[in-house]
N, CA, C and O atoms as a Maestro MAE file, in Angstrom:
{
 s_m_m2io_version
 :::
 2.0.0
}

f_m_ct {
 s_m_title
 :::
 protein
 m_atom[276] {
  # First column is atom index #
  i_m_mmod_type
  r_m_x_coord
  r_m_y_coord
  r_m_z_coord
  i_m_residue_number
  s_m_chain_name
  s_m_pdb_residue_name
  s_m_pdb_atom_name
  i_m_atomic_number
  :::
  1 25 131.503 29.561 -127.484 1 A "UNK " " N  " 7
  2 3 131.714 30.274 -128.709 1 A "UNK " " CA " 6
  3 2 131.581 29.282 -129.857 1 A "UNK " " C  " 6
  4 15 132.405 28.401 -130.105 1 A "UNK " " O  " 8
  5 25 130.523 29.502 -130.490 2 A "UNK " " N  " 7
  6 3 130.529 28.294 -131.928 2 A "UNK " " CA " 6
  7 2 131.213 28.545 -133.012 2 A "UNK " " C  " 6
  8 15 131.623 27.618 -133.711 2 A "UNK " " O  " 8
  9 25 131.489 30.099 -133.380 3 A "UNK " " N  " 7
  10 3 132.046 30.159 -134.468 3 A "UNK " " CA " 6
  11 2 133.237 31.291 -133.872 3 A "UNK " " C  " 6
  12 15 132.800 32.236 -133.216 3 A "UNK " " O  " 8
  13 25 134.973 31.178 -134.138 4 A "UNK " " N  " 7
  14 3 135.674 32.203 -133.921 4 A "UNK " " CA " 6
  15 2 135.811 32.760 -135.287 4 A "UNK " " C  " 6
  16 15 135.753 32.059 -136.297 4 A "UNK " " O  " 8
  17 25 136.045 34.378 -135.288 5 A "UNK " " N  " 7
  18 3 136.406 34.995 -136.345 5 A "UNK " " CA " 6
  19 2 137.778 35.493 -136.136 5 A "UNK " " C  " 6
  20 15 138.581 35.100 -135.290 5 A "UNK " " O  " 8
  21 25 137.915 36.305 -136.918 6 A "UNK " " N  " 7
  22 3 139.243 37.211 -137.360 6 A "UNK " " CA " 6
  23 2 139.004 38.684 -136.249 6 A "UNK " " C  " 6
  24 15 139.793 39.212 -135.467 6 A "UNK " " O  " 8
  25 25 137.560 39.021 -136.604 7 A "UNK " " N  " 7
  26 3 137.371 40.138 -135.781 7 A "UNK " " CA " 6
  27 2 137.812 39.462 -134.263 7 A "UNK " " C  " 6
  28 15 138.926 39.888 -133.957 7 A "UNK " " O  " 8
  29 25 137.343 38.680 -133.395 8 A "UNK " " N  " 7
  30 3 137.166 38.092 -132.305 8 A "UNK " " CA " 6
  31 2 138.710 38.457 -131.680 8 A "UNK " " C  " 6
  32 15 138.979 39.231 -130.761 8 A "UNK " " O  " 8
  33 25 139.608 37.642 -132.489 9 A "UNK " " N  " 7
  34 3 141.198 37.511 -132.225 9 A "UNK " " CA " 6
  35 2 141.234 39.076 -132.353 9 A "UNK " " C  " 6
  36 15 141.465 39.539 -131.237 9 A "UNK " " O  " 8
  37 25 141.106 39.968 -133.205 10 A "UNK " " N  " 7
  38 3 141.593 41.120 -133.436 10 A "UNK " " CA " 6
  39 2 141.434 42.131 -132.341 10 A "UNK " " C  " 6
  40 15 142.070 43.183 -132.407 10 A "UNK " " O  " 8
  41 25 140.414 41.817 -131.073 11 A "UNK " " N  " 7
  42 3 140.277 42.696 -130.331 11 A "UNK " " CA " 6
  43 2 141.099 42.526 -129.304 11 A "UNK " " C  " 6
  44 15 141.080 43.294 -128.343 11 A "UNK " " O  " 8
  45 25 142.306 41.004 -129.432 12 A "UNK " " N  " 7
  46 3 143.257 41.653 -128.505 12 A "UNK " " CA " 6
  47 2 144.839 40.789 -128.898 12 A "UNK " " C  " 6
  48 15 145.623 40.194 -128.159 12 A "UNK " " O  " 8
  49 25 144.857 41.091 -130.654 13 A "UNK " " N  " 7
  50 3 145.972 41.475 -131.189 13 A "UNK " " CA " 6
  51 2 145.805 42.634 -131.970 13 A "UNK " " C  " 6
  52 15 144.723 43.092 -132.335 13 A "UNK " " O  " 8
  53 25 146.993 43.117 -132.226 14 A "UNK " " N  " 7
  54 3 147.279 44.448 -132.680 14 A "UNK " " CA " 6
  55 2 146.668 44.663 -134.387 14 A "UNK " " C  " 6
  56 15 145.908 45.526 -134.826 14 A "UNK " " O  " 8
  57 25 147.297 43.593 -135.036 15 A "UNK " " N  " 7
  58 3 146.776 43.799 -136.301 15 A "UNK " " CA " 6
  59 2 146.862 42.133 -137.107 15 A "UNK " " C  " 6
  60 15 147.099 41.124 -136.442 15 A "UNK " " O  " 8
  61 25 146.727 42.114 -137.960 16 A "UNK " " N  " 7
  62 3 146.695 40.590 -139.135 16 A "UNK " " CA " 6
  63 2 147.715 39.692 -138.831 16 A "UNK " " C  " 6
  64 15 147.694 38.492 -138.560 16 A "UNK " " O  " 8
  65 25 149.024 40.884 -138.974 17 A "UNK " " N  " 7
  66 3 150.090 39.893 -139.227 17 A "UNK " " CA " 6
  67 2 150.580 39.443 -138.107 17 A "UNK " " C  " 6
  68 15 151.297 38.443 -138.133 17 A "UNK " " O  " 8
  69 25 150.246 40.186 -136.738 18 A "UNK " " N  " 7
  70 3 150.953 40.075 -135.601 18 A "UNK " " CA " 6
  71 2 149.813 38.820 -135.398 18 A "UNK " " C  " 6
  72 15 150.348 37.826 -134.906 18 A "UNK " " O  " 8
  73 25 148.716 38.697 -135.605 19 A "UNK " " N  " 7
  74 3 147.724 37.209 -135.212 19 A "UNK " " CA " 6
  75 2 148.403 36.157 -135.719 19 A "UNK " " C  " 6
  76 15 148.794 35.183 -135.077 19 A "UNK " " O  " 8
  77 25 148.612 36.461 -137.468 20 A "UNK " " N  " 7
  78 3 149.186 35.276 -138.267 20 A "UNK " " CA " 6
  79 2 150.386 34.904 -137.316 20 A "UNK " " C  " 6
  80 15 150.614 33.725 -137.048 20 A "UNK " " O  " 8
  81 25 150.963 35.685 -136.933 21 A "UNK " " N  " 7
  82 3 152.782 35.285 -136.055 21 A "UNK " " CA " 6
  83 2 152.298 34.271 -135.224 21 A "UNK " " C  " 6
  84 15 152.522 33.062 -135.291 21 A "UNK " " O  " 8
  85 25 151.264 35.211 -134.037 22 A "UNK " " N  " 7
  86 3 151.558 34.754 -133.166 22 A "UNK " " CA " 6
  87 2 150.445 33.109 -132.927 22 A "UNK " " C  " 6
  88 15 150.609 32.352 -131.970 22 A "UNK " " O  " 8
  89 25 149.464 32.903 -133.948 23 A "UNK " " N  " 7
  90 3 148.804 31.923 -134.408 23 A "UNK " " CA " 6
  91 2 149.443 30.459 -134.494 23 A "UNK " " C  " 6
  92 15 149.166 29.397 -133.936 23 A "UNK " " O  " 8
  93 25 150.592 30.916 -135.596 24 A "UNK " " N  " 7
  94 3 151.498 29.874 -136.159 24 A "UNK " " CA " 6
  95 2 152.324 29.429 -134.782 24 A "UNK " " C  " 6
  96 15 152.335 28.262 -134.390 24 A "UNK " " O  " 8
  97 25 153.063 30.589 -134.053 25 A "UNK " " N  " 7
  98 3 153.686 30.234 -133.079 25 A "UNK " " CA " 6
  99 2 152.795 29.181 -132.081 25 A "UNK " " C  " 6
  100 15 153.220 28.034 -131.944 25 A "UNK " " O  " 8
  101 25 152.167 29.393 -131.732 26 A "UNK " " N  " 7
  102 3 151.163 28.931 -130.907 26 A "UNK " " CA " 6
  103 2 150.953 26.969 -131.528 26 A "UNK " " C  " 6
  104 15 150.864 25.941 -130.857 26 A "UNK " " O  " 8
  105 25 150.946 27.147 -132.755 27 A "UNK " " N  " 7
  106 3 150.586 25.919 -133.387 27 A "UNK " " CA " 6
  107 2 151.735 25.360 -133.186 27 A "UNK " " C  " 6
  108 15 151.450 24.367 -132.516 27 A "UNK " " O  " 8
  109 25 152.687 25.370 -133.320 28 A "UNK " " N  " 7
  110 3 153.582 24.540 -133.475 28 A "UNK " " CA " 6
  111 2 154.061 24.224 -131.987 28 A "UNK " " C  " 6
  112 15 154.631 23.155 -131.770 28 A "UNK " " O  " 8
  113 25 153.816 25.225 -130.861 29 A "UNK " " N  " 7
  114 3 154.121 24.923 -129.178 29 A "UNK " " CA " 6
  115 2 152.994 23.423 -129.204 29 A "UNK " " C  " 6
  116 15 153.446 22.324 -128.883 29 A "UNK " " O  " 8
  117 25 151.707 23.581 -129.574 30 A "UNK " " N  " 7
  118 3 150.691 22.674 -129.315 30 A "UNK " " CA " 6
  119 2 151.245 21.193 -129.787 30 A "UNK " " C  " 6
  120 15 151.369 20.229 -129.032 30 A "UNK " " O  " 8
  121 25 151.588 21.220 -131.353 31 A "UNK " " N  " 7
  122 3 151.925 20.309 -131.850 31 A "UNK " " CA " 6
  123 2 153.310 19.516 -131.257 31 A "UNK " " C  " 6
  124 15 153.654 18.391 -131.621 31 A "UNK " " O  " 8
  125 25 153.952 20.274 -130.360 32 A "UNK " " N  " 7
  126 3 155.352 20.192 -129.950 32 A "UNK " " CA " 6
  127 2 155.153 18.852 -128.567 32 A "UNK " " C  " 6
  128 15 155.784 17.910 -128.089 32 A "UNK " " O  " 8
  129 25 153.722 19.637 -128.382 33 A "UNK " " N  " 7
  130 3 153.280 18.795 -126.895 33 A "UNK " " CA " 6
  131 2 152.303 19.517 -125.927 33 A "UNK " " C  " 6
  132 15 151.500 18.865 -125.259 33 A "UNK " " O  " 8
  133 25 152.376 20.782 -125.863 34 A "UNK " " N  " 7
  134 3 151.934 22.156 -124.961 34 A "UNK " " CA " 6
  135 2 150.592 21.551 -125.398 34 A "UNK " " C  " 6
  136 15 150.158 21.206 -126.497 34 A "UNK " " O  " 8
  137 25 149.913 21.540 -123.729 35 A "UNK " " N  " 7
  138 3 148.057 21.558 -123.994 35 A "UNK " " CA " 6
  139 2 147.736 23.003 -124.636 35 A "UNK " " C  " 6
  140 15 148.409 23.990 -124.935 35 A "UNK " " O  " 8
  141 25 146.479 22.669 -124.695 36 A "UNK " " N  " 7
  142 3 145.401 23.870 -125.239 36 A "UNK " " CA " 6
  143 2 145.359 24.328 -124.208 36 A "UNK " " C  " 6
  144 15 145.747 23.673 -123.240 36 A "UNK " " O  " 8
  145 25 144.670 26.147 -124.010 37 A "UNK " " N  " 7
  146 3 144.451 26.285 -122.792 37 A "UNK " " CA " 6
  147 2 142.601 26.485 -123.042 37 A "UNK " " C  " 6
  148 15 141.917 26.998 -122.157 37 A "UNK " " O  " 8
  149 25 142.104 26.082 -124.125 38 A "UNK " " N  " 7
  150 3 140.313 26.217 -123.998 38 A "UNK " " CA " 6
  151 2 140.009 24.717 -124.634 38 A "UNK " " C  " 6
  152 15 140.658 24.283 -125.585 38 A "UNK " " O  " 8
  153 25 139.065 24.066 -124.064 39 A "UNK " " N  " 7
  154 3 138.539 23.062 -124.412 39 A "UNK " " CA " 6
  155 2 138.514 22.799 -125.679 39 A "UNK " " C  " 6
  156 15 137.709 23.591 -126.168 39 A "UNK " " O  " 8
  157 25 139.014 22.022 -126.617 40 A "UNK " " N  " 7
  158 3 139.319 21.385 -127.818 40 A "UNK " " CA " 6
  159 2 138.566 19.971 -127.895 40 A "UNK " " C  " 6
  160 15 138.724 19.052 -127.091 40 A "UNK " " O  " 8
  161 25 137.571 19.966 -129.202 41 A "UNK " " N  " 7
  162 3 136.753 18.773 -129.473 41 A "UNK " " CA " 6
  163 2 137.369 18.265 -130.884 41 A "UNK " " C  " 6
  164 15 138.292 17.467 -130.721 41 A "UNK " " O  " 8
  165 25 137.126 18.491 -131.934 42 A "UNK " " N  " 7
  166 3 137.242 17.556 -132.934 42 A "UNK " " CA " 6
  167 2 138.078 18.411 -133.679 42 A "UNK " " C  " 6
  168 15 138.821 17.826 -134.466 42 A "UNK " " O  " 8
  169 25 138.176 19.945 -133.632 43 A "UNK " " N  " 7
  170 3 138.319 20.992 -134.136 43 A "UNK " " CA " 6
  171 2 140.060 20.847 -134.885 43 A "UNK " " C  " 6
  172 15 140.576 19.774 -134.571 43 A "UNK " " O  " 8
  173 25 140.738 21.524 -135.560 44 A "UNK " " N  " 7
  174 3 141.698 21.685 -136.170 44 A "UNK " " CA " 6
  175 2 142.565 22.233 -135.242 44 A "UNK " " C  " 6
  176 15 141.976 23.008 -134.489 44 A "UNK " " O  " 8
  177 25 143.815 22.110 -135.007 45 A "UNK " " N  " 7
  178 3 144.778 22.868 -134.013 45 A "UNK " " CA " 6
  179 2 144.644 24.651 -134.412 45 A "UNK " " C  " 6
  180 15 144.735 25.664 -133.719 45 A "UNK " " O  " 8
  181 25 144.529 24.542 -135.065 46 A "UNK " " N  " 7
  182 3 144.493 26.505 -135.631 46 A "UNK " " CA " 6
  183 2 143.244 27.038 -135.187 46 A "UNK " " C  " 6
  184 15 143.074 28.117 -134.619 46 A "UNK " " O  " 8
  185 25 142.215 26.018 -135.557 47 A "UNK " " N  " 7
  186 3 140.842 26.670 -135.489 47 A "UNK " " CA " 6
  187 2 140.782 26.153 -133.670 47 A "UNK " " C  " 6
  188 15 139.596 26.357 -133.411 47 A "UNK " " O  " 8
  189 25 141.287 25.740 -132.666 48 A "UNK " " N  " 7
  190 3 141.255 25.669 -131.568 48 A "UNK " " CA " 6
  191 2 142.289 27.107 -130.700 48 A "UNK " " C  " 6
  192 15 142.080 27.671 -129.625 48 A "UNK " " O  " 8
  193 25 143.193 27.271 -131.540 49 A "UNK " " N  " 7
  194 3 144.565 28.393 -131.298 49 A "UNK " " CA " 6
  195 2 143.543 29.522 -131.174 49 A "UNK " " C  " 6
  196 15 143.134 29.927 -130.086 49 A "UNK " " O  " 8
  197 25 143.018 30.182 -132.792 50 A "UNK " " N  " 7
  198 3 142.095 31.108 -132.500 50 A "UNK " " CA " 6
  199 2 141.416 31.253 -131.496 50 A "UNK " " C  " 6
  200 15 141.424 32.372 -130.983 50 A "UNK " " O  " 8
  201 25 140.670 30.266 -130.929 51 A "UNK " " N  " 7
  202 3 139.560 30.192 -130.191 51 A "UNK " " CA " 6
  203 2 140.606 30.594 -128.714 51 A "UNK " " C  " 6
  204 15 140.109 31.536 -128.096 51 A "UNK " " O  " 8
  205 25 141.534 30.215 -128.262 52 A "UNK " " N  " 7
  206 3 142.765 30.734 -126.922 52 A "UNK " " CA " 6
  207 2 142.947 32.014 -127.198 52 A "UNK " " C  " 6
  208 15 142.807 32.838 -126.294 52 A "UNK " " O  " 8
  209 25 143.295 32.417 -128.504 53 A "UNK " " N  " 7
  210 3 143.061 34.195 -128.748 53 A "UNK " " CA " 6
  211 2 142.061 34.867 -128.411 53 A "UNK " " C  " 6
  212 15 142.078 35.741 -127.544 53 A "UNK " " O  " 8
  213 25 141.112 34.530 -129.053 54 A "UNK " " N  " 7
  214 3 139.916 34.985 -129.072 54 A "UNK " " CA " 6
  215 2 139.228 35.611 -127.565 54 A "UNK " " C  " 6
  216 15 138.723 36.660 -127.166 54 A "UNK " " O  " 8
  217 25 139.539 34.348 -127.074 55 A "UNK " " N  " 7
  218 3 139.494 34.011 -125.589 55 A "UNK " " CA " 6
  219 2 140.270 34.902 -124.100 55 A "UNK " " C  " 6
  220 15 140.055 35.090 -122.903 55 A "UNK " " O  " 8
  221 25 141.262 35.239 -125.168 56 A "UNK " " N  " 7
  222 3 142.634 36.104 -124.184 56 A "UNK " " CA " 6
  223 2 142.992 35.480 -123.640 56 A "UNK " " C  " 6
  224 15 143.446 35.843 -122.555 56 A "UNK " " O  " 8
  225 25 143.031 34.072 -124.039 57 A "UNK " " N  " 7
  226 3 144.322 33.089 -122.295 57 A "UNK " " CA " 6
  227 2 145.515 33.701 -122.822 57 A "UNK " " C  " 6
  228 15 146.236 33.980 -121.865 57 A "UNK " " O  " 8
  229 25 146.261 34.169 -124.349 58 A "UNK " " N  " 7
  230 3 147.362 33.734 -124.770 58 A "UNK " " CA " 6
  231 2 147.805 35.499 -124.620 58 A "UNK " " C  " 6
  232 15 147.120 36.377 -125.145 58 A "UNK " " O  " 8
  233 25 148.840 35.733 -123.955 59 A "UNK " " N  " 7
  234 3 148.938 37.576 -123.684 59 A "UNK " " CA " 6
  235 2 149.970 37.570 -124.504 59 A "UNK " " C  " 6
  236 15 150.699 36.579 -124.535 59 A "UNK " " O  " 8
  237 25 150.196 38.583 -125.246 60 A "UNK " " N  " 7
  238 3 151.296 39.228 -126.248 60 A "UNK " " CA " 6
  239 2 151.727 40.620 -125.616 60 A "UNK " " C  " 6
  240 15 151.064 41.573 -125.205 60 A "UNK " " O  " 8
  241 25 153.311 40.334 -125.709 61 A "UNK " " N  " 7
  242 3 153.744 40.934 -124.799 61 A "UNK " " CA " 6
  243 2 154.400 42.202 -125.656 61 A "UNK " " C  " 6
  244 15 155.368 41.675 -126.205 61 A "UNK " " O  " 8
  245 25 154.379 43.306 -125.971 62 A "UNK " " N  " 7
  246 3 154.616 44.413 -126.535 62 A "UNK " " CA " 6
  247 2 156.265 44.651 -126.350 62 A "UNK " " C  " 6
  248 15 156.836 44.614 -125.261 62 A "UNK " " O  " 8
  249 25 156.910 44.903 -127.643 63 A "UNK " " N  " 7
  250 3 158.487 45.521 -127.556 63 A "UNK " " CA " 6
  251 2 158.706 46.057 -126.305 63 A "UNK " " C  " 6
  252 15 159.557 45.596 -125.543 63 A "UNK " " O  " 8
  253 25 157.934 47.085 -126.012 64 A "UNK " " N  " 7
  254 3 158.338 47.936 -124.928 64 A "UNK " " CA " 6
  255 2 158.359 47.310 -123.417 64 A "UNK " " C  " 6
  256 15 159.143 47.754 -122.579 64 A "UNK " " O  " 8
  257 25 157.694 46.536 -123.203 65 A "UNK " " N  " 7
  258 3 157.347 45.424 -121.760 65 A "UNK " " CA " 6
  259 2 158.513 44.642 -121.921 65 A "UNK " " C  " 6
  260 15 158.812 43.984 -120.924 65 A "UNK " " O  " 8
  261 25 159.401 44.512 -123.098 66 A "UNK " " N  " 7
  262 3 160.836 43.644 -123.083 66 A "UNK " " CA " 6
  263 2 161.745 44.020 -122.567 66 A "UNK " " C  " 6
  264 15 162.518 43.504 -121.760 66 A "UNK " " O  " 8
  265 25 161.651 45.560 -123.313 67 A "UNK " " N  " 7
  266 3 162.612 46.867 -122.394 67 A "UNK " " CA " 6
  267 2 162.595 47.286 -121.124 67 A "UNK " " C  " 6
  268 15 163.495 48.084 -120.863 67 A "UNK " " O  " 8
  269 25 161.974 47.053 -120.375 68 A "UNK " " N  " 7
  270 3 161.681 47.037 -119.350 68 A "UNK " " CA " 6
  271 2 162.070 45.835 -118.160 68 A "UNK " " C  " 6
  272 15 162.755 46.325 -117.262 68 A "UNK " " O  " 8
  273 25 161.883 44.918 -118.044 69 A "UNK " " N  " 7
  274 3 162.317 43.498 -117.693 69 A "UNK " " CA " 6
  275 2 163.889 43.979 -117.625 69 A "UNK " " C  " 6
  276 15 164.772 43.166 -117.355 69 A "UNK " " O  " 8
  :::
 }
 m_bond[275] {
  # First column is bond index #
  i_m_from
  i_m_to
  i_m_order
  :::
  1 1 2 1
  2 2 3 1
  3 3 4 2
  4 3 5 1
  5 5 6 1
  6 6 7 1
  7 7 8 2
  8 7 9 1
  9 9 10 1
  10 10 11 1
  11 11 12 2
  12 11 13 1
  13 13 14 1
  14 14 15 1
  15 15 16 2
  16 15 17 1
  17 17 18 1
  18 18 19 1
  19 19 20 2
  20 19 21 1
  21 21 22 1
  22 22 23 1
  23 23 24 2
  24 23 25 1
  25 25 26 1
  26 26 27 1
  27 27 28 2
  28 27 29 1
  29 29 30 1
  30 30 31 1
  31 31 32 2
  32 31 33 1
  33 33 34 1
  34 34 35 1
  35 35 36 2
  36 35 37 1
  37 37 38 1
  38 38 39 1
  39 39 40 2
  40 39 41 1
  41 41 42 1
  42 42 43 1
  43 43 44 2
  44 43 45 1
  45 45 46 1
  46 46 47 1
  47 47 48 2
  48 47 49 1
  49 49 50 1
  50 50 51 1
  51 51 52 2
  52 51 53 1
  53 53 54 1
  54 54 55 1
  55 55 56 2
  56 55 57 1
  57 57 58 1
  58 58 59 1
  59 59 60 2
  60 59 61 1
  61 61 62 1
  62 62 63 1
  63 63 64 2
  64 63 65 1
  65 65 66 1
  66 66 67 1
  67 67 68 2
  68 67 69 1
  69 69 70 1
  70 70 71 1
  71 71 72 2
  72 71 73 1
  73 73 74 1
  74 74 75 1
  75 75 76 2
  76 75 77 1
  77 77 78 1
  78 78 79 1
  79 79 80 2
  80 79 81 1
  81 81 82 1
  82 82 83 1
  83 83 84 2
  84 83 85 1
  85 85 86 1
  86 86 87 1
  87 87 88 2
  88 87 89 1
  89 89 90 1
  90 90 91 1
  91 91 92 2
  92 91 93 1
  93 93 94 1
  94 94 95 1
  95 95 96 2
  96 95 97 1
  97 97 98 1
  98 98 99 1
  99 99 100 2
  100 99 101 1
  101 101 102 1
  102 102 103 1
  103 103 104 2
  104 103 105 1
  105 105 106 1
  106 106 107 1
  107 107 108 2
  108 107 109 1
  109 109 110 1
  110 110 111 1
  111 111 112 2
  112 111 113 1
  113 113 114 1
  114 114 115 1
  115 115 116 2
  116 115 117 1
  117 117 118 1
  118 118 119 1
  119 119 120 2
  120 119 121 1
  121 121 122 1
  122 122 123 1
  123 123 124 2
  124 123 125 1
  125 125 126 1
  126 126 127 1
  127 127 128 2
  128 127 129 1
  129 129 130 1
  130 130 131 1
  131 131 132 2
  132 131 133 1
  133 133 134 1
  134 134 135 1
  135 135 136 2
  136 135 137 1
  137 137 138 1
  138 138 139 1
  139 139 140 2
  140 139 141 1
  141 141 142 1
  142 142 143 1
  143 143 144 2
  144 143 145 1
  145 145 146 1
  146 146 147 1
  147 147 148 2
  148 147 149 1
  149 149 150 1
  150 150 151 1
  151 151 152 2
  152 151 153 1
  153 153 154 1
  154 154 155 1
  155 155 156 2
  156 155 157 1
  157 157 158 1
  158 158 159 1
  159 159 160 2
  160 159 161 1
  161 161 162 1
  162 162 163 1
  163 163 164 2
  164 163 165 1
  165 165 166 1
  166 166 167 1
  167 167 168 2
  168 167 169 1
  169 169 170 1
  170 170 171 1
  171 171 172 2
  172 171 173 1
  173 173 174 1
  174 174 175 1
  175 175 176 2
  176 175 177 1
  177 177 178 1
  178 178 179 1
  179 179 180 2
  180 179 181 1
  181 181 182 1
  182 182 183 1
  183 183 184 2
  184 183 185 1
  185 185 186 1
  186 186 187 1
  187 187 188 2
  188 187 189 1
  189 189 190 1
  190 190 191 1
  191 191 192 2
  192 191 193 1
  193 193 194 1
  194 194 195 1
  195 195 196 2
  196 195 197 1
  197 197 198 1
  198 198 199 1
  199 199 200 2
  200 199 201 1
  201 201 202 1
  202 202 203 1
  203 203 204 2
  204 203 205 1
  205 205 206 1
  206 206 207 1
  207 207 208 2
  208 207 209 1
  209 209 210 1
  210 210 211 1
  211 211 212 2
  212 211 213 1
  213 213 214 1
  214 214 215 1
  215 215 216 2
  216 215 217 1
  217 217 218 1
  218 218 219 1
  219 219 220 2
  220 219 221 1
  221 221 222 1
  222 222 223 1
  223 223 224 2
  224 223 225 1
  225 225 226 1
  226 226 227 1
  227 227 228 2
  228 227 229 1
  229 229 230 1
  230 230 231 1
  231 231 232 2
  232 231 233 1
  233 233 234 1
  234 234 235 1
  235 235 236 2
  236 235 237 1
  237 237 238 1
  238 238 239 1
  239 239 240 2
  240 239 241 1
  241 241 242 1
  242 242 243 1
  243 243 244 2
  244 243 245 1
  245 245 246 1
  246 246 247 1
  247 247 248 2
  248 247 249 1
  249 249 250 1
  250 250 251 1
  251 251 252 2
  252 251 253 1
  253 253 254 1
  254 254 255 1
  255 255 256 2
  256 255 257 1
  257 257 258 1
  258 258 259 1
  259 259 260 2
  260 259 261 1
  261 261 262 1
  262 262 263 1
  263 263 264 2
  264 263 265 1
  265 265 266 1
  266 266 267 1
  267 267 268 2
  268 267 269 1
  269 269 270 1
  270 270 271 1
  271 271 272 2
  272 271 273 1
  273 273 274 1
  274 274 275 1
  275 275 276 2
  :::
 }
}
């Protein structure tokens, strides 16, 4: 994938803000220590995050799948 978009991530988060959440979250696990789970070259931690979205390694788990558990 050479270029990730907004659309890309969007086809398997729900909407903007739930990406922005779960984006940031993601950044700061990485920065914490947590590998990437897609090959990372020179790229920015965010612009590598997208690309794990984009990708679907990273599953978001819906209110209701909490209730359940």
């Amino acid at each position: 994938m050479a270029r990730v978009t907004i659309e890309d991530c969007l086809k398997n988060v729900d909407n903007r803000f739930a990406l922005v959440h779960l984006a940031a979250k993601r950044v700061r696990e990485v920065r914490e220590g947590a590998d990437f789970l897609v090959p990372s070259s020179k790229n920015e931690d965010v612009v590598t995050v997208l690309r794990e979205i984009a990708a679907n390694r990273i599953v978001v788990k819906k209110e209701s799948e909490f209730d359940a558990e």
